[in-house]
C-alpha positions in Angstrom: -26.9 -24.9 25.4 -25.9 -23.4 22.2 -27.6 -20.2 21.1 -29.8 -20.6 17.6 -27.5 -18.0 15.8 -24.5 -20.4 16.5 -26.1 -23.5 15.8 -27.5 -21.8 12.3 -23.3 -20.0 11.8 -22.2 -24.3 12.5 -24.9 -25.4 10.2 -24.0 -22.9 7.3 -20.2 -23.4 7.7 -20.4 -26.5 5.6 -21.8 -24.6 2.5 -18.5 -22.3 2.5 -15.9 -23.0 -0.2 -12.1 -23.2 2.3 -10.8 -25.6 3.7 -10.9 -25.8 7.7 -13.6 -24.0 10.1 -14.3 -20.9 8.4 -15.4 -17.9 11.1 -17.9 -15.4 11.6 -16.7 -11.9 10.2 -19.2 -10.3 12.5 -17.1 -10.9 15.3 -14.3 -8.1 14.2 -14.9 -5.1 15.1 -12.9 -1.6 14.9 -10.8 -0.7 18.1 -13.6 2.5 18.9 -16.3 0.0 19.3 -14.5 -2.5 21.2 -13.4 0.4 23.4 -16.9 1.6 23.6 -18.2 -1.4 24.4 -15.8 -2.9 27.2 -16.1 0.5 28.9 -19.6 0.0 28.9 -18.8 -3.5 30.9 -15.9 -2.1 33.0 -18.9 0.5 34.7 -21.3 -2.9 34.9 -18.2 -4.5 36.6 -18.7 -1.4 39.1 -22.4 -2.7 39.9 -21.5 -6.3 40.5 -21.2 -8.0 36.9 -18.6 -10.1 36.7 -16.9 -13.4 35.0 -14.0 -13.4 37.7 -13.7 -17.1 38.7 -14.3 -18.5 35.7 -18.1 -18.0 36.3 -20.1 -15.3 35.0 -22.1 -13.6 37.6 -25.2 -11.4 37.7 -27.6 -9.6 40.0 -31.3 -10.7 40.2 -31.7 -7.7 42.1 -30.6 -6.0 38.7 -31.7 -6.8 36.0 -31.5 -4.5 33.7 -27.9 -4.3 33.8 -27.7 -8.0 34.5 -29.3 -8.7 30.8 -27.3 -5.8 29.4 -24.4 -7.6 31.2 -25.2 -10.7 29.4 -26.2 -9.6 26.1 -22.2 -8.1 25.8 -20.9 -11.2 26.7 -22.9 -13.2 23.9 -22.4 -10.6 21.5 -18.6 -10.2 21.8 -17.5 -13.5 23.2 -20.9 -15.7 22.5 -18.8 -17.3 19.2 -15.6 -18.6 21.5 -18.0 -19.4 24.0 -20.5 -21.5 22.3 -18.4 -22.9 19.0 -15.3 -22.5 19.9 -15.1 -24.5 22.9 -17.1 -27.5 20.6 -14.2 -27.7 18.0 -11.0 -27.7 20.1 -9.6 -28.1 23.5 -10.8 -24.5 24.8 -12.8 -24.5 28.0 -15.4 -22.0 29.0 -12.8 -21.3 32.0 -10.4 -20.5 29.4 -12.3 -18.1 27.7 -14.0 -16.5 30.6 -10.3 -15.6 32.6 -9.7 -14.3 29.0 -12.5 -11.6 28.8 -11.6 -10.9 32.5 -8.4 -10.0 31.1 -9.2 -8.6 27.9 -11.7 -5.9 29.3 -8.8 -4.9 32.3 -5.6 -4.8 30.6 -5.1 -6.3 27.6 -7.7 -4.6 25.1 -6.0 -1.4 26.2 -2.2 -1.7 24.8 -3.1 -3.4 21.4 -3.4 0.0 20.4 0.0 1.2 21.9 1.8 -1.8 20.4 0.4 -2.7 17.0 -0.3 1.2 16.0 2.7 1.8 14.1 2.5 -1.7 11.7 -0.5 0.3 9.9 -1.2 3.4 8.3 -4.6 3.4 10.1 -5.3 1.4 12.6 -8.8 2.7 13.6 -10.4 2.2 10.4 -9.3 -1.7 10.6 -11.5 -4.5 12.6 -9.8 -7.3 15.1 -11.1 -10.0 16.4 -10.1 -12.3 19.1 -10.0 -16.2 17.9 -9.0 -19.5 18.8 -5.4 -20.9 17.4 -3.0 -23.0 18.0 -4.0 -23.5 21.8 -4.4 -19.9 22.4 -7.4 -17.3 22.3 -5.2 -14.7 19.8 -5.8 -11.4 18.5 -6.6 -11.1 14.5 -6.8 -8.3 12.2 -9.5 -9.1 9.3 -7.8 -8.2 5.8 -10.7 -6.9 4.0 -10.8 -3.3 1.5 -10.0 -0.7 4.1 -6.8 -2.8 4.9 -5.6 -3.4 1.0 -5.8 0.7 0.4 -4.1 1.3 3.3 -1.0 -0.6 2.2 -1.3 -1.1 -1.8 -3.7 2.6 -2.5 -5.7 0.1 -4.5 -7.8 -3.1 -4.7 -6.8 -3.8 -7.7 -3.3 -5.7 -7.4 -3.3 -8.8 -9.7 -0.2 -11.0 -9.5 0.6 -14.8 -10.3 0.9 -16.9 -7.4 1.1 -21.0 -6.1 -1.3 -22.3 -3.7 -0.9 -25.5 -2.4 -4.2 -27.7 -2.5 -5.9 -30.8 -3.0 -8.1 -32.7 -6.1 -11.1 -31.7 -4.1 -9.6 -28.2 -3.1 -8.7 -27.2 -6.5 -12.5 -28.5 -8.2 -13.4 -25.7 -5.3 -11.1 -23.1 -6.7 -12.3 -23.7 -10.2 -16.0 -23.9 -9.4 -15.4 -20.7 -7.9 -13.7 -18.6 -10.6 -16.5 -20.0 -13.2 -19.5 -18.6 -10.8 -17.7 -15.5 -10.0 -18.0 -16.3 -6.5 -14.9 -13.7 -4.7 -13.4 -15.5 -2.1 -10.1 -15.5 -0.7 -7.7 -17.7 -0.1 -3.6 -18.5 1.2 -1.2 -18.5 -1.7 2.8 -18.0 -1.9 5.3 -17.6 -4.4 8.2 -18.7 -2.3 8.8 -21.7 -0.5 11.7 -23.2 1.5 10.0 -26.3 3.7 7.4 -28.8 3.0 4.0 -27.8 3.0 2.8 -29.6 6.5 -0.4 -30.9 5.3 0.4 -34.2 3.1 -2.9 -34.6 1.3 -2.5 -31.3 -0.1 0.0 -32.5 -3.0 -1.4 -30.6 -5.6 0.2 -27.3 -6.9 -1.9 -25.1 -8.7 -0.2 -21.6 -10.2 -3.2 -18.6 -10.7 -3.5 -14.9 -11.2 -5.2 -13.6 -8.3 -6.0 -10.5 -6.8 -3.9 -9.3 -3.8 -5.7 -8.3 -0.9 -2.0 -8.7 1.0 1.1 -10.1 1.0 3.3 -11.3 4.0 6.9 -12.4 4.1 6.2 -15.1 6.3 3.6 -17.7 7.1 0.9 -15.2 9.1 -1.2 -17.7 10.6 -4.4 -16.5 8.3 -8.0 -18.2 9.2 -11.2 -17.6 6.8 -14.0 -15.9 7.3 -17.6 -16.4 6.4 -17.7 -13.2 4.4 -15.2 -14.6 2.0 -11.9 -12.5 3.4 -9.1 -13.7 5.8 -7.7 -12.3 9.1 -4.2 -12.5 9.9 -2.7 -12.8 13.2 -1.4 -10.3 15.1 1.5 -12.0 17.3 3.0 -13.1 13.4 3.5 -9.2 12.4 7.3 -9.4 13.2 9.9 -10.5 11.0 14.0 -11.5 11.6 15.5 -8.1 11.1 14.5 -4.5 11.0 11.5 -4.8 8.4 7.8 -6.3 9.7 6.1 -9.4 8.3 4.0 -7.1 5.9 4.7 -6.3 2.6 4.0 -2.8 1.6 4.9 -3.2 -2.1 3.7 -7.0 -3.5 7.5 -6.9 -5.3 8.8 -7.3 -1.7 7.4 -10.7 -0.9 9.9 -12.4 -3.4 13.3 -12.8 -1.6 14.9 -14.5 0.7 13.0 -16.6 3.7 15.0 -16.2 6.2 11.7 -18.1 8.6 13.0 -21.0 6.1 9.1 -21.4 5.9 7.3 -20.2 3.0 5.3 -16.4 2.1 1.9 -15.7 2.6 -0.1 -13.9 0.0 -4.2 -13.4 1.0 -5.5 -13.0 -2.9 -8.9 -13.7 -4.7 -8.1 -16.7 -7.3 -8.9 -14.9 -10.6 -7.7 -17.3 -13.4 -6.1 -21.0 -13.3 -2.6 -21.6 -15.2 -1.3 -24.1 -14.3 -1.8 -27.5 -12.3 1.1 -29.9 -10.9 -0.7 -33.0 -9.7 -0.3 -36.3 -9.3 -3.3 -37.5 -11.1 -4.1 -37.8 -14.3 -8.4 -37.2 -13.2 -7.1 -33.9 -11.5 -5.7 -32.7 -15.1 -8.8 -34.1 -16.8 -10.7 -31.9 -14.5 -9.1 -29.1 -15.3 -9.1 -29.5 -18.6 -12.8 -29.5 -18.6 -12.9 -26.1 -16.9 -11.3 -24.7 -19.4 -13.1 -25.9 -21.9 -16.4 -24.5 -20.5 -14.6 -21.4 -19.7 -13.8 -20.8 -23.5 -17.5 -21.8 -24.5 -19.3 -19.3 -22.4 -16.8 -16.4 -23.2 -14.8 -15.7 -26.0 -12.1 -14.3 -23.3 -12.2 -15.1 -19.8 -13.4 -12.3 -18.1 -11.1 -10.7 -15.0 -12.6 -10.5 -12.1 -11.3 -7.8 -10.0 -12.3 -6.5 -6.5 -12.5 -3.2 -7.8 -10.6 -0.1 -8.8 -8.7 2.0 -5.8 -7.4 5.6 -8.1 -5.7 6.4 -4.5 -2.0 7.0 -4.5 0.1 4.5 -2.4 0.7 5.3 1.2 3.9 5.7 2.4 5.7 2.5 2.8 5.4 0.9 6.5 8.1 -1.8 6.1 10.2 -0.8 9.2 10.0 -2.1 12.5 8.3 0.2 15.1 9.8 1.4 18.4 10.0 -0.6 21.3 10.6 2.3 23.8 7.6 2.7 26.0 7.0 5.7 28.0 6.9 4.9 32.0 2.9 4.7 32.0 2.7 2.2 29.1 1.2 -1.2 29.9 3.2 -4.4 29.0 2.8 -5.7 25.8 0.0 -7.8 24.6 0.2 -11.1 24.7 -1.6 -14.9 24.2 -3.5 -15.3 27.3 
């Protein structure tokens, strides 16, 4: 039976402005309390606590540690449990063998491998979410991870984002109410966008929360930021997927896919659609936009004075010492 938080996240999902399943930011978490915590369940695993055979087991005789025992697994792993298994074809075996594994092995080399892509990976959260017939690991693209790459949160650049009539009435709803939300743009494209119904172009200023050279799998989140996935940090070459300087993103594709840029929509410019009631729609935005202010007001996440970091463009090392674990991988 679902839990009443979940059923009140499903219930609230629909009020959110993205398109998709949006998820719970509450489930990221920096790697120090993840570590915390699944060391905390590794010494209940000691006392008999368990989810070995797809089945999670407890001890009446216990229980005290049984309802600590079960408290983790709803806290950490209550979301894929109760909602994700609902939306797509993710059983609770599924996720269960993956906590097994998560808490023995595989939460302890994300660390080892994805260290070097960031200037700081202890200050940034992950999360562990359900894509593409996986359970994957995500990295949540909020403040901490703009400063780290851009020294600032300020980063306003004009972009595309593909969309539909109803998508874009979202967008412009949104930049009228001054409602900060973020969403996947690009400013180079080489195949067909995969989604038909999204046939509407729309070209903004937006603010830059990060930029990818490649599609990087992004999901939304109910706090109105993005995650991006981990396995996608890798690019063809010697540079990674990320793009430490927002003038990097504009070259060649060599995925022969398009660029990913995670940015708050700011200020509409320009529409390509198909419609003449799309254009009429936006017209009327900007009509109401120029009544209520003389100049349309920026709207910017807010001013970073930091200097840039030093730019982490280049590929880490693959050479792992004889102790390392293997890398981590989709379960």
């Amino acid at each position: 039976m679902m839990l009443k938080k979940w059923k009140a996240f499903v219930n609230e999902g629909v009020k959110v402005k993205i398109r998709g399943y949006v998820r719970p930011a509450d489930q990221f978490h920096t790697l120090g309390v993840w570590e915390k915590n699944i060391n905390e369940m590794l010494a209940l695993q000691t006392r008999g606590m368990s989810v070995r055979g797809a089945k999670i087991t407890i001890d009446p005789e216990q229980p005290v540690a049984s309802d600590r025992w079960l408290k983790l697994i709803d806290h950490f792993f209550g979301y894929l449990l109760e909602v994700e298994t609902g939306r797509f074809g993710l059983t609770e075996k599924n996720v269960l063998d993956f906590i097994e594994d998560l808490i023995n092995h595989r939460f302890w080399s994300i660390k080892k491998q994805y260290e070097n892509y960031f200037p700081d990976i202890d200050s940034l959260k992950f999360g562990f979410l359900y894509s593409r017939g996986d359970i994957e690991p995500y990295v949540m693209i909020d403040q901490e991870f703009t400063e780290q790459f851009y020294g600032s949160t300020n980063n306003i650049k004009t972009v595309k984002h593909f969309t539909t009539g109803q998508g874009l009435k979202r967008i412009l709803e949104s930049i009228e109410n001054e409602e900060d939300f973020d969403i996947s743009t690009f400013t180079v494209v080489a195949s067909p966008f995969f989604r038909d119904e999204s046939n509407v172009i729309v070209t903004l200023d937006a603010n830059v929360r990060a930029a990818f050279r490649s599609d990087i799998k992004s999901l939304a989140l109910d706090n109105g930021r993005r995650a991006a996935n981990l396995h996608r940090l890798d690019y063809p070459g010697e540079e990674t997927n990320i793009c430490p300087n927002l003038n990097l993103c504009d070259g060649e594709l060599k995925t022969s896919l398009w660029n990913e840029i995670i940015a708050t929509p700011v200020k509409v410019k320009e529409v390509d659609a198909p419609g003449e009631d799309i254009l009429q729609e936006v017209e009327e935005y900007q009509k109401k936009v120029k009544a209520k202010h003389s100049k349309m007001k920026r709207r910017l996440i807010g001013k970073g004075g930091a200097k840039n970091v030093p730019p982490y463009n280049k590929k880490p090392s693959f050479k792992r010492s004889k102790s390392a674990p293997g890398p981590f991988a989709g379960s």
